[in-house]
C-alpha positions as CSV (number, residue, x, y, z in Angstrom):
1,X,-83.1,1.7,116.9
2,X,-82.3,5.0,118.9
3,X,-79.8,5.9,116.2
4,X,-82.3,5.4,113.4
5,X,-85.3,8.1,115.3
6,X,-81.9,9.9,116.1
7,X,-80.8,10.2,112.6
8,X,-84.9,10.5,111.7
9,X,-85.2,14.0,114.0
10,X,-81.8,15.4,112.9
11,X,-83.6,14.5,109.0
12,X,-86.4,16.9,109.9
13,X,-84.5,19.3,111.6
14,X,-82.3,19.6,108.6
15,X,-84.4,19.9,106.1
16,X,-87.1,22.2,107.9
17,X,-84.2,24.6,108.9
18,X,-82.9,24.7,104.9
19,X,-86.4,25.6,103.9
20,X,-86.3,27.9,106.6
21,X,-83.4,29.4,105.9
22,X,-84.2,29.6,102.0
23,X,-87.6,31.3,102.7
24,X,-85.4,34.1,105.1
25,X,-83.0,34.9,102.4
26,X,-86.1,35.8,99.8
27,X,-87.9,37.7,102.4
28,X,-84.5,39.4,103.4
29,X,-83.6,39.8,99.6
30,X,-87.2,41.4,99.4
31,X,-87.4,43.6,102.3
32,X,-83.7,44.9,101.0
33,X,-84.9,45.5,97.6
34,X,-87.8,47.7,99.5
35,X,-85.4,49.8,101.5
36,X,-83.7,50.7,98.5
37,X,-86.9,51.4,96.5
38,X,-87.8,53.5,99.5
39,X,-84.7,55.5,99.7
40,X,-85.3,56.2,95.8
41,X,-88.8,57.4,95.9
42,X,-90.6,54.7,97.7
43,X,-93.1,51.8,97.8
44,X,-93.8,50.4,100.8
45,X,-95.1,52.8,103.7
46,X,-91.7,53.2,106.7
47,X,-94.7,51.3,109.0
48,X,-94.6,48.2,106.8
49,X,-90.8,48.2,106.4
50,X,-90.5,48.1,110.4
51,X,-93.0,45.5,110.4
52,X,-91.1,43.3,107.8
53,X,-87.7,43.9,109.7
54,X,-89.2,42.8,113.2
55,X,-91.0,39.6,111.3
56,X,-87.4,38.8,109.7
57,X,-85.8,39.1,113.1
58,X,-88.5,36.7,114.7
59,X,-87.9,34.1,112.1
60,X,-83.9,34.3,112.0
61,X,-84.2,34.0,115.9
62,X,-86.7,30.7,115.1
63,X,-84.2,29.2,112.6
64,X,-81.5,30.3,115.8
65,X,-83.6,28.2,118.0
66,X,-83.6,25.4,115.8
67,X,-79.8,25.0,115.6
68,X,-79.8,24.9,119.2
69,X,-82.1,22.1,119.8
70,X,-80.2,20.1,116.4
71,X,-77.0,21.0,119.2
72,X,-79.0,20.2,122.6
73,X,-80.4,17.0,120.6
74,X,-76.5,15.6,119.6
75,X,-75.0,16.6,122.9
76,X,-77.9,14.6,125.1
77,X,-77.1,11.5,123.0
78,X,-73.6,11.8,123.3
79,X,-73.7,12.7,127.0
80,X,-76.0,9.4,127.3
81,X,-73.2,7.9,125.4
82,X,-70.1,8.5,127.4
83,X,-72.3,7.6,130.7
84,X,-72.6,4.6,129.5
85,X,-69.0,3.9,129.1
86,X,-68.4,5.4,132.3
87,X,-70.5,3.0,134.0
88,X,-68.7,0.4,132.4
89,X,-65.0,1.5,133.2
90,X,-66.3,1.8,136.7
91,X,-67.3,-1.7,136.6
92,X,-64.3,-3.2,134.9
93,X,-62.5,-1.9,137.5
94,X,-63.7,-3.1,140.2
């Protein structure tokens, strides 16, 4: 039962941080694609070229985040895991 709501946030996880990650490459494809148009004559004011950079930054620091807690999420489990068998050894033993 743990494994399957386990398996069922590391689901989510996945698939949010792929869409994620998806959406950031168009939005970084885009905002590079305006740079360039910018540096040849322009179309986006410089204003709105910082803004998209600093919105970019925020989500790639989100989708960061995200791989952390998938990493903090596998390591409690398996830290639960191995106290478990350390309880067990300790009782064996004795």
């Amino acid at each position: 039962m743990v494994n399957n709501k386990m398996n069922d946030k590391y689901k989510f996880i996945d698939i949010f941080q792929t869409i994620l990650m998806i959406i950031l490459i168009l939005f970084g494809l885009l905002i590079l694609y305006q740079i360039i148009r910018k540096i040849a004559g322009g179309s986006w004011e410089t204003e709105n070229i910082i803004i998209a950079l600093l919105m970019f930054n925020i989500s790639l620091t989100v989708a960061l985040a995200l791989n952390q807690v998938r990493t903090s999420i596998g390591l409690h489990y398996l830290t639960n895991k191995v106290n478990h068998l350390v309880k067990d050894f300790k009782e064996h033993n004795h």
